[in-house]
LUMROKE-419489 format. One record per residue (C-alpha): x, y, z. Coordinates in steps of 0.25 Angstrom, whole numbers, plus 5000, padded with zeros to 4 digits. Example, Ala and Ser with C-alpha at 12.3 -4.5 7.8 and 13.67 -1.06 7.14 Angstrom:
// residues 2
NODE:u:v:w
NODE:5049:4982:5031 $
NODE:5055:4996:5029 $
//
This chain:
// residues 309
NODE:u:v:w
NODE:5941:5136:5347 $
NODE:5939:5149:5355 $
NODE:5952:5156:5351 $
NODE:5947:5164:5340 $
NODE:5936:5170:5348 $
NODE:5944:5173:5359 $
NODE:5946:5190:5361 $
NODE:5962:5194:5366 $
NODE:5953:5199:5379 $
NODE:5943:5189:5387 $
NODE:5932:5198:5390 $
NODE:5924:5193:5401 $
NODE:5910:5198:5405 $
NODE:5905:5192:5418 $
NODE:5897:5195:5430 $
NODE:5901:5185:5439 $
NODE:5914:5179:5443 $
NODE:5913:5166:5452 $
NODE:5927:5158:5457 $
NODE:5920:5145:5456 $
NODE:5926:5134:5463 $
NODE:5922:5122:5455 $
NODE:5928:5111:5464 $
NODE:5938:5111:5473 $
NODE:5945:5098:5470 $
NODE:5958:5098:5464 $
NODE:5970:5087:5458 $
NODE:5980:5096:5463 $
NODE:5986:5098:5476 $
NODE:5993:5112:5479 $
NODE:5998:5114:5493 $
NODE:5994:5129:5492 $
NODE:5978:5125:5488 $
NODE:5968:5133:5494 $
NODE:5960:5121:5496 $
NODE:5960:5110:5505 $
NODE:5965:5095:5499 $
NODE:5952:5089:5502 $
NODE:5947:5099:5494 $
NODE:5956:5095:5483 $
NODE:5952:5082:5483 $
NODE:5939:5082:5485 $
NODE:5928:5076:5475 $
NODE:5924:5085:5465 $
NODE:5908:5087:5463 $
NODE:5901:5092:5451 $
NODE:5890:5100:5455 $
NODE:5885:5104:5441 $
NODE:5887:5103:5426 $
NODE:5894:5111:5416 $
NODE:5881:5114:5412 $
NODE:5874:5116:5424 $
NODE:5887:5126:5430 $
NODE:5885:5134:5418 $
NODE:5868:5136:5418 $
NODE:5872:5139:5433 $
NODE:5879:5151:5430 $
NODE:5873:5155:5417 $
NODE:5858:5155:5427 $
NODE:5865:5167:5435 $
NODE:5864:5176:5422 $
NODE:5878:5180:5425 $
NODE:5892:5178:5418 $
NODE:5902:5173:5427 $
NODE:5917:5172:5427 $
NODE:5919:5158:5432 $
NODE:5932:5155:5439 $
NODE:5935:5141:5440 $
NODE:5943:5137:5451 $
NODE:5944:5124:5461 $
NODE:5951:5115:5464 $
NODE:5953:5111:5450 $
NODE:5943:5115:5441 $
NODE:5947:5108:5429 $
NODE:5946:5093:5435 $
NODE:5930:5099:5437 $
NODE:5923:5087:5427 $
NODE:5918:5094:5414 $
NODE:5924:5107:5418 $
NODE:5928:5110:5403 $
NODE:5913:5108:5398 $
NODE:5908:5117:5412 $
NODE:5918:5127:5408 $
NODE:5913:5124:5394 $
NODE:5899:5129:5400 $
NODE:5903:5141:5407 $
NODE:5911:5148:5396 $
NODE:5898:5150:5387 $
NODE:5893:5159:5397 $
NODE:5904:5162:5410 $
NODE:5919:5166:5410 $
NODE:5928:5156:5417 $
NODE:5941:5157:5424 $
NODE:5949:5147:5429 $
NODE:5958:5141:5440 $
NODE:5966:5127:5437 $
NODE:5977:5119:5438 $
NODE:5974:5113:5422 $
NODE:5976:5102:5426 $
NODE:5966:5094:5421 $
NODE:5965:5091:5405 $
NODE:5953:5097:5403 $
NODE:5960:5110:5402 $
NODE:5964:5105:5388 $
NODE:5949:5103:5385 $
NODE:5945:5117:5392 $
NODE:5957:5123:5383 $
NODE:5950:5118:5370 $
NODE:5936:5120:5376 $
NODE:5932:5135:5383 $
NODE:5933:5147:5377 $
NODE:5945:5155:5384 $
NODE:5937:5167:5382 $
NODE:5928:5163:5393 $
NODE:5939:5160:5402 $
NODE:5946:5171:5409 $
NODE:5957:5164:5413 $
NODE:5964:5151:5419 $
NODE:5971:5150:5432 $
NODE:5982:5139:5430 $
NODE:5988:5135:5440 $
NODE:6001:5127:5441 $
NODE:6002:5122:5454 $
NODE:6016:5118:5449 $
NODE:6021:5108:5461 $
NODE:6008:5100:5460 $
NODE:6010:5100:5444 $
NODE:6024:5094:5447 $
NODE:6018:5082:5456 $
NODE:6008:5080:5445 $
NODE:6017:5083:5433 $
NODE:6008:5092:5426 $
NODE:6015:5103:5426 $
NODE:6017:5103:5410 $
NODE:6002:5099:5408 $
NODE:5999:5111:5414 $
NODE:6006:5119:5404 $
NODE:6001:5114:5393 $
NODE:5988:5116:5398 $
NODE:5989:5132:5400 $
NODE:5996:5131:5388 $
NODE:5982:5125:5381 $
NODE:5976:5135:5388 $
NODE:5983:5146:5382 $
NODE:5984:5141:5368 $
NODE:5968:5142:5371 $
NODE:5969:5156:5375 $
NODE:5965:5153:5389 $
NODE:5970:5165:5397 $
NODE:5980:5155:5406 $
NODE:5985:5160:5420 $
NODE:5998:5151:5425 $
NODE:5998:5151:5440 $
NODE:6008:5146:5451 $
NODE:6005:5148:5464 $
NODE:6017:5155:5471 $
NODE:6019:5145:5483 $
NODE:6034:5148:5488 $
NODE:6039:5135:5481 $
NODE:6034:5141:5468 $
NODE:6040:5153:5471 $
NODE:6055:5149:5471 $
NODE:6054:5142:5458 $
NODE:6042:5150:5450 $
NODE:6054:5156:5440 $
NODE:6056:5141:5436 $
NODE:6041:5138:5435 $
NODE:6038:5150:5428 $
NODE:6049:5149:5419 $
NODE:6045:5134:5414 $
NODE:6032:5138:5412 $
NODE:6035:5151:5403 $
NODE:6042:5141:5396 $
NODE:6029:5135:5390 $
NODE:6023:5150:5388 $
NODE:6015:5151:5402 $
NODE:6016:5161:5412 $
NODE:6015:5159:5427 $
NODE:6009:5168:5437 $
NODE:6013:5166:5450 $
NODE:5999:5165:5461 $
NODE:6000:5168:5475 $
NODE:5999:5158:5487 $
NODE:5988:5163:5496 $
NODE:5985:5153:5504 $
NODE:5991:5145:5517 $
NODE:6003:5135:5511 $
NODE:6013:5127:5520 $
NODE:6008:5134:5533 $
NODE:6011:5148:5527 $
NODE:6000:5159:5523 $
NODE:6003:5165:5509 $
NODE:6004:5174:5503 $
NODE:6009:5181:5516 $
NODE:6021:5170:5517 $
NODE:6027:5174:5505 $
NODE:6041:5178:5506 $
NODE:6043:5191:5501 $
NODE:6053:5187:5490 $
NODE:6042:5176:5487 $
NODE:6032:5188:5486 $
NODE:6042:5196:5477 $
NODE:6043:5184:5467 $
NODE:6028:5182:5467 $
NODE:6025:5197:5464 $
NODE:6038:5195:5453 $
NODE:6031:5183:5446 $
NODE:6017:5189:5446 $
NODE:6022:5202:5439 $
NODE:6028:5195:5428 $
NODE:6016:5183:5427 $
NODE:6008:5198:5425 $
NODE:6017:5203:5412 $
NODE:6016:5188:5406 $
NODE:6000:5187:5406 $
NODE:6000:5201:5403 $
NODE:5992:5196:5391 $
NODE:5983:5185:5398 $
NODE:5979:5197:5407 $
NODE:5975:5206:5397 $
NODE:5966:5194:5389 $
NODE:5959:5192:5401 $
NODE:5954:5206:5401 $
NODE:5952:5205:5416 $
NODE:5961:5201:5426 $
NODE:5959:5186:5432 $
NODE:5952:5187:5445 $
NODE:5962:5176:5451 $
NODE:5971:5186:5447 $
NODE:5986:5180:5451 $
NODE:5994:5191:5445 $
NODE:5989:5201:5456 $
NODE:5995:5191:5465 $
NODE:6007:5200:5473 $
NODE:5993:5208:5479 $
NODE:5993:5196:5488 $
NODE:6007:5196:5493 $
NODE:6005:5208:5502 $
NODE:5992:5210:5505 $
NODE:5981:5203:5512 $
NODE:5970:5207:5504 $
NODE:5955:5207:5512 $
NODE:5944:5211:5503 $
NODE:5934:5209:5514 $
NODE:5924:5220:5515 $
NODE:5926:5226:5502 $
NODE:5916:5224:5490 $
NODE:5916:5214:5483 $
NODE:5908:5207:5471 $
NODE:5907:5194:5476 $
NODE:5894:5188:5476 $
NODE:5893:5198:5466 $
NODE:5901:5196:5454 $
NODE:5909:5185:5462 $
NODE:5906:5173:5468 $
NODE:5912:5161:5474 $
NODE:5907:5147:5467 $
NODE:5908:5133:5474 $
NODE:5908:5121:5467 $
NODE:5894:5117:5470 $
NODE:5890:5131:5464 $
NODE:5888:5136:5477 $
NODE:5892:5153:5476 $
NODE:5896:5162:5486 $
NODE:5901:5175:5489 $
NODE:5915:5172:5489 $
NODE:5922:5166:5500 $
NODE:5911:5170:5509 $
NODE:5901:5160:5513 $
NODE:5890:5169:5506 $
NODE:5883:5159:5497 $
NODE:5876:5165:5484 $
NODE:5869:5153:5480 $
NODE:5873:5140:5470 $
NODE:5876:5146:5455 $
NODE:5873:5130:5453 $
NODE:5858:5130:5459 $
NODE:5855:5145:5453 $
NODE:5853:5152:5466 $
NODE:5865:5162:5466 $
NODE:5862:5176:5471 $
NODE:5874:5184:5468 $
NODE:5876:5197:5477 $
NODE:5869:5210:5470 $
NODE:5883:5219:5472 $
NODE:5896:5219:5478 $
NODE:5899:5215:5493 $
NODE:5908:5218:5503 $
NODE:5917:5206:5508 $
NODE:5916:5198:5517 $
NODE:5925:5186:5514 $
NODE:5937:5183:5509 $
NODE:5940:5175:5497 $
NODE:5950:5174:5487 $
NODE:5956:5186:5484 $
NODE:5957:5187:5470 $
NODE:5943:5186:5469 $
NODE:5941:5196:5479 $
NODE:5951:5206:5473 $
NODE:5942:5206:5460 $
NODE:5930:5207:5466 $
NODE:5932:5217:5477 $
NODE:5938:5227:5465 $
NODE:5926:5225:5456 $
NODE:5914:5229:5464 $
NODE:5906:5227:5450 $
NODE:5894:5235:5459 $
NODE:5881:5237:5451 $
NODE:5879:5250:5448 $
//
C-alpha cells in the first residue's frame, strides 16, 4: 500500500536518535550473545502501550530515530501496532532475528519509508537446531518485495568463517546478500576481535568489501549510512578504539533507552529521566566522554558534534 509513495531516497529528518532496548528476552540462544541466559529467558514486562510509547515521545516535541533492538523485539506483544504508532510521527530502525511471524504482518502494515533499515540477523547454527533457516529467507524476501531496505547479517565466529563461501553462496541463490559482522565480545574463553587469526582477519575484510559493492544500491536509498554500520567492520580488526574524552552528542542527540523507559546517557549511569513519565531533560550541547558504549554508536556520535550555533 506504501509503494507508490515511496521516493528512490529515504530522506529522514530527526533530532534524536535513541538505541532503545525494548526488552531483553530472546527465543534464540547464540554462544556469542552479549547478554546473559537469564537474561534471555527472563519474563517480558510490558511497561506501556503502543499508544502510550508513542504520546511519550511525540510529548518531547522532537523527532526521533528509534533503533529497536533487544533481545528479540519482534516477539514484543503488539509490536507491529506500536511500531504502527511510532511511524506517523518517528523514524525507526531495526535489529532482529525475523523470527517471529509478525514480520509478515509488519511487511504489509508500516511504511518502509519510515524505517531506515532492518538488521537481520541469521544466526545460522541456531537457525539449523530450529530449522528455520528457509523461513528466514523468505521473510527478508517479504521484506524486499516491500521495499524494506534489508541488511543480511552473519556474525564472523571462526566456525562461520571456514564455511561463509558456502552460506553466502546458498543465499545468493535466493537473491540475498550477506554481510559478514564482526565478533566483539569474549567467545569460548578467547577475547575478539583481538583473537582473529590473521588469515581470518584477511577473509573478514575480503567479505566486507564485496557485501559493499552488492548493497551499493541499499546504501545510496538509505540516504545516510546505517548507524550500526557493519560494512565499516575491518576498522575493528586492528584498532582498539577509545572514544573517551572526545565530544560527543549523546544526551544530546543520543541517548540510551531501557525497557521501562528509563534514558541515559549512554552507557554511563547518568540518568536523563523516564521518556515514559515525561520528565526527560536532554543535555543542551555536545559532551565530552566519559564512558564507553558500543561503538558504532559512538563512532557516529563523536563525528557529528551537531553543536548549536
Amino acid at each position: 500500500m506504501f509503494l507508490s509513495e515511496l521516493k528512490l531516497m529515504i530522506e529522514m529528518k530527526y533530532d534524536i536518535e535513541a538505541n532503545w532496548t525494548l526488552l531483553k528476552t530472546c527465543n534464540f540462544r547464540c554462544a556469542y550473545c552479549f547478554s546473559r541466559p537469564d537474561a534471555l529467558g527472563a519474563m517480558l514486562n510490558i511497561y506501556a502501550t503502543p499508544e502510550q510509547w508513542a504520546e511519550s515521545f511525540n510529548a518531547t516535541s522532537k523527532i526521533w530515530l528509534l533503533h529497536i533492538t533487544g533481545g528479540e523485539p519482534t516477539i514484543y506483544p503488539g509490536f507491529v501496532e506500536m511500531c504502527e504508532q511510532l511511524t506517523q510521527d518517528h523514524f525507526v530502525s531495526l535489529n532482529s532475528n525475523l523470527s517471529h511471524q509478525c514480520v509478515n504482518e509488519f511487511a504489509e502494515k508500516i511504511d518502509p519509508a519510515r524505517v531506515h533499515y532492518i538488521n537481520a540477523a541469521v544466526h545460522y547454527f541456531e537457525r539449523q537446531k530450529k530449522a528455520l533457516l528457509n523461513v528466514f529467507i523468505n521473510r527478508v524476501q517479504r521484506l524486499q518485495s516491500q521495499q524494506f531496505n534489508v541488511l543480511v547479517s552473519l556474525v564472523m565466529t571462526p566456525a562461520i568463517i571456514k564455511i561463509y563461501s558456502e552460506i553466502s553462496q546458498y543465499f545468493e541463490s535466493f537473491g540475498i546478500s550477506l554481510i559478514p559482522k564482526t565478533l566483539r565480545d569474549n567467545y569460548q574463553g578467547m577475547r575478539y576481535p583481538e583473537a582473529y587469526s590473521e588469515n581470518e582477519k584477511t577473509l573478514i575484510v575480503q567479505y566486507l568489501r564485496e557485501a559493499r559493492l552488492k548493497y551499493i544500491s541499499i546504501i545510496t536509498r538509505m540516504g545516510e549510512p546505517p548507524t550500526i554500520d557493519m560494512f565499516n567492520d575491518e576498522r575493528f580488526l586492528n584498532s582498539n578504539l577509545n572514544y573517551h574524552g572526545r565530544l560527543c552528542g549523546s544526551g544530546y542527540n543520543f541517548i540510551k533507552l531501557k525497557p521501562d523507559g528509563s534514558v541515559f546517557r549512554c552507557g554511563s549511569k547518568e540518568s536523563l529521566g523516564n521518556i515514559l513519565q515525561k520528565n526527560v531533560s536532554f543535555l543542551s550541547n555536545s559532551a565530552l566522554c566519559n564512558s564507553s558504549y558500543c561503538p558504532y554508536f559512538c563512532e557516529k556520535y563523536t563525528s557529528q558534534h551537531f553543536t548549536k550555533v
